[in-house]
Structure formats: C-alpha cells, structure tokens
C-alpha positions in Angstrom: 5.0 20.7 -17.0 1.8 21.4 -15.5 0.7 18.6 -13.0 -3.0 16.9 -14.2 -4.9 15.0 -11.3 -6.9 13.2 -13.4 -4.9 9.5 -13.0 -5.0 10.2 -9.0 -9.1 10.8 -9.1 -9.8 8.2 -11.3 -7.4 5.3 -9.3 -8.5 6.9 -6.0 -12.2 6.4 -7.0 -11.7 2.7 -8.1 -10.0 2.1 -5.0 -12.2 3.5 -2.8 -15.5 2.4 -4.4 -13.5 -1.4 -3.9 -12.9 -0.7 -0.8 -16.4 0.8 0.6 -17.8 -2.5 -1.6 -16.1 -5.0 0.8 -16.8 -2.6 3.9 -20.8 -2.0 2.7 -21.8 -5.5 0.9 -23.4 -8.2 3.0 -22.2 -11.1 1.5 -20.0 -13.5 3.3 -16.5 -14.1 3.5 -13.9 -14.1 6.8 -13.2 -10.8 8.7 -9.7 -11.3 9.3 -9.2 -11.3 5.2 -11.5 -8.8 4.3 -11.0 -6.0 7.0 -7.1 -5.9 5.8 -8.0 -5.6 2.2 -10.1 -2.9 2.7 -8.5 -1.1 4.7 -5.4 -1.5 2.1 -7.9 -0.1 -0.5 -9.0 2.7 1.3 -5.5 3.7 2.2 -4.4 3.7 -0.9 -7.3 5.8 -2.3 -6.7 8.0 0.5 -3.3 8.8 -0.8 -4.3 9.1 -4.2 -6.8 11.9 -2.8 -4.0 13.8 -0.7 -1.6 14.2 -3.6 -4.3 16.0 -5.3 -4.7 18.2 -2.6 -0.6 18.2 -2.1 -0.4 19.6 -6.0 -3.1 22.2 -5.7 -1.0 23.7 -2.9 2.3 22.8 -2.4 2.9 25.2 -0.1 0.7 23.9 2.6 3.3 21.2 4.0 0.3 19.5 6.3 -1.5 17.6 3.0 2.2 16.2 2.4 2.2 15.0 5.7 -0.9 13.6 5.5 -0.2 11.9 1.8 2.9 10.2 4.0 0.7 9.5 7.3 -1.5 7.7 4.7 1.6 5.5 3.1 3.0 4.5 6.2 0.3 2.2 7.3 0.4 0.0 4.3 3.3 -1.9 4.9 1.9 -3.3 8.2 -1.3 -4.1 6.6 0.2 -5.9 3.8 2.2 -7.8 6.3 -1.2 -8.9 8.6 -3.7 -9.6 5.7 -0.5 -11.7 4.9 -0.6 -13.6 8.1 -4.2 -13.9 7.9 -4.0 -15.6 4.8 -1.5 -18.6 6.8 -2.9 -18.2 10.2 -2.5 -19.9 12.9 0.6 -20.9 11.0 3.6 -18.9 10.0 3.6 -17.0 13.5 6.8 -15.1 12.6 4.8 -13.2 10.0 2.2 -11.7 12.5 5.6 -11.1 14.9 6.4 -9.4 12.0 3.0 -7.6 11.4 2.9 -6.4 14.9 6.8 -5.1 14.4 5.8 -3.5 11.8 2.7 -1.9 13.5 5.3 -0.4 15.7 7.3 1.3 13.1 4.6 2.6 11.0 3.5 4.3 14.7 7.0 5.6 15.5 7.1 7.0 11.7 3.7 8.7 12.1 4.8 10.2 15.1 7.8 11.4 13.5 5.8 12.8 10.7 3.6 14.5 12.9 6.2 16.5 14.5 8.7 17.2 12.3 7.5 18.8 9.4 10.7 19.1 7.9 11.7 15.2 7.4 9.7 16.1 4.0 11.2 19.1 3.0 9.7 19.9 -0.6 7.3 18.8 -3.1 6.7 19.4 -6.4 4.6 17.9 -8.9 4.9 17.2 -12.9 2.3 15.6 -15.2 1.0 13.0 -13.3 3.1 12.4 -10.1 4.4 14.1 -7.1 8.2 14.1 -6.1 8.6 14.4 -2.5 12.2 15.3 -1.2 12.6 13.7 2.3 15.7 15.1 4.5 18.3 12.8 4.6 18.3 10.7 8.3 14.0 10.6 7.4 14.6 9.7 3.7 17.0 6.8 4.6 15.1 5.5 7.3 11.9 5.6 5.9 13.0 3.8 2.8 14.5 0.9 5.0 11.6 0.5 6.7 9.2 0.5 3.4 11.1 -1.9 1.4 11.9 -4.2 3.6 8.4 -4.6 4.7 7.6 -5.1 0.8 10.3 -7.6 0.8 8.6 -9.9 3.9 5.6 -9.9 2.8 6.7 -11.0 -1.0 8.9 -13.7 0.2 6.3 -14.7 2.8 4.4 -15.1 0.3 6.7 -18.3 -1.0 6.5 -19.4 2.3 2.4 -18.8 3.1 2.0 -21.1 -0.3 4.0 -23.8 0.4 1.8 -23.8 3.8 -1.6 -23.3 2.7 -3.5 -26.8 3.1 -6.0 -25.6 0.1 -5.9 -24.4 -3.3 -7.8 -21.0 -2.0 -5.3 -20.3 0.5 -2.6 -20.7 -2.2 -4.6 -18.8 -4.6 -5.3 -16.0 -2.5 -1.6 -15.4 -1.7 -0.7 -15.5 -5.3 -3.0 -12.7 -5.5 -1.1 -10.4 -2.6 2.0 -11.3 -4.2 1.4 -10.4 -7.6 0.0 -7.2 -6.5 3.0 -6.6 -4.3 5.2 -7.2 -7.4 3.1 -5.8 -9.9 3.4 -2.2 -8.6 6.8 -2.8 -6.7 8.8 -3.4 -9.6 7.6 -1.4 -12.8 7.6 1.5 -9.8 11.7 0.6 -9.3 12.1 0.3 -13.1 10.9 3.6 -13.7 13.3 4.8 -11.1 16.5 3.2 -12.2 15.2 4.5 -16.0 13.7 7.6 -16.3 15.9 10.6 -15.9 15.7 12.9 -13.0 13.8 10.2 -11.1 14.9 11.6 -7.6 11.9 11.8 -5.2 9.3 10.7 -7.5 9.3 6.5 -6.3 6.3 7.6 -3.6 4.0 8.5 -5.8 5.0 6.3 -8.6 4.6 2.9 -6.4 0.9 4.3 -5.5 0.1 5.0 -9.1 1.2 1.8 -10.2 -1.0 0.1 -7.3 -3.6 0.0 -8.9 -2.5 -3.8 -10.3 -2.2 -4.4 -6.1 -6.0 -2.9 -5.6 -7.3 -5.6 -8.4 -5.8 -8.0 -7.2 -6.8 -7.3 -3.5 -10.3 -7.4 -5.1 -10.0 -10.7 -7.2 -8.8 -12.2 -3.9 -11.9 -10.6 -2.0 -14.7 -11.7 -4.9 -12.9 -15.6 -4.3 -13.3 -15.5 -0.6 -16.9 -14.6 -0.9 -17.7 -17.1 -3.2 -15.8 -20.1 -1.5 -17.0 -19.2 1.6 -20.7 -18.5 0.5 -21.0 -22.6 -1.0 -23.2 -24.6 0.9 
C-alpha cells in the first residue's frame, strides 16, 4: 500500500503555524509556559515533516535519524513545561526534567553514531514503521514511556498543588493531551494486526489532540495574564 503524506503535511502545518503563533505574537503571557509549548509544537511538526522526507526515500537512513533526533526531545519538554506549570513547587519534577534532559542527550548521541539502532523503515498509507535493533528498541522505549508516565501522573499531583483554577486548568490541558494521543496510539497497537514498529509514528499522528491542547492552554495564559 502506497504511503500518502498528506495527514503528516497537514498536522505538521497546524503544528507549526501554532507553534510560530506563540513564538511570533506579541501578546502577553509567562515565558517559562509558553517557550515549552512551543517548542513541543514545533517538534512535533518537525517530525511530522521528516517522515515525509523518511517515505520519499527510505533508503537514505540520515532523515530516519533525524525523524528520531526530533522525538527524543519531547519527553523532557513535556516533563519541564510540566514543572513550570507547579513551580517553585513540586521540585522532583524539574529533578526529573533535567534527568530527563540527560537521557534525551545520551539517546541523541546514540542516534548520531550509530545508524544502525534504527535498522529499517518502511511506510504504508499513512504512517511509518520504524524497526529499532533490539538493546536501542528496548531502551528507547523505557526511556519514552516512562517519561509519558511522570508527567501524566505529575499531572495528579501539579493539580492538587496549583493554588488557582488556571494553574489546575492548564495542567488538565497537558494531561489530556498526554492521554489523548498516548492511549488511542497503544490501542491501535494492541489491535491492529501487524502493528510491529508502527507506535512512533502512530503516537505523533495522534498528537495532534496534545498540539490543541498545548494551544488551548497557551490562548488561557494570554488572556489571564493580559487582565488588568
């Protein structure tokens, strides 16, 4: 089945026009919260954009590389924009953060050197199966989910210690996006048949509900902060 890129254009455009909207616009809002949501939307346009490039030629193993480069750094930023959301509380998050910082480094580096931890890729419809070798795959997939797991259940924890209805509000907003991609992305991989090596591209696509509400949360904090 002949891979289509239309669904990675047209997410990788809303993302990015989101994202270049919070970096571009003028209008108020704190730094700490807006630079970490936009960077998480441009990253995750920026992958939408490599696997594009990773279908029209598979062969060329550096745009996988770069469509995994791109991925890494998410987790971490999900992980800070969460402690910015509860700081100067909860400072095991941004322990966490800057743990996590350190991982997404020592993965890049990995990447960057050994070409081989992704061995293959090959692409159906709408989505990209990437086949990692086995000590990368396992890894890498340790590191990825639990980050996705600290950062949804710090999200129980960043709510019960906001002091405002915004502060609540906007972690409701990082968590439902963290669930709303995380698990129809594990559904589809637990359902659909010959699911190997497609959860990558599948969690991305389905990020999409994570990018709106990154930019619900974003449109709040400019209006709260912006009364008089």
């Amino acid at each position: 089945m002949e891979y289509s890129p239309i669904l990675a254009v047209l997410t990788g455009l809303l993302e990015a026009g989101a994202g270049a909207w919070i970096f571009i616009s003028r209008s108020p809002g704190r730094k700490r919260i807006l630079i970490p949501a936009g960077l998480i939307l441009v990253f995750l346009a920026g992958y939408q954009f490599a696997e594009v490039t990773v279908c029209r030629s598979p062969e060329r193993h550096l745009w996988t590389q770069l469509a995994f480069l791109d991925i890494t750094w998410l987790p971490p930023l999900g992980l800070w924009l969460g402690y910015q959301l509860s700081a100067p509380r909860l400072r095991w998050l941004r322990l966490a953060a800057l743990s996590d910082f350190a991982l997404a480094a020592g993965f890049s580096v990995w990447i960057a050197l050994a070409p081989s931890a992704i061995t293959s890729s090959v692409c159906e419809l709408v989505i990209a199966k990437y086949f990692p070798a086995g000590a990368f795959d396992f890894s890498y997939a340790l590191f990825y989910q639990l980050s996705l797991l600290v950062t949804i259940f710090g999200g129980a924890a960043g709510m019960a210690a906001a002091e405002d209805a915004v502060g609540r509000k906007h972690w409701a907003n990082l968590q439902t996006g963290m669930l709303g991609f995380l698990l129809p992305a594990l559904a589809v991989r637990l359902l659909v048949a010959r699911s190997e090596g497609l959860l990558p591209s599948v969690m991305c696509h389905f990020a999409i509900v994570l990018a709106a509400s990154l930019f619900v949360l974003v449109l709040r904090e400019r209006r709260v902060t912006s009364r008089p």
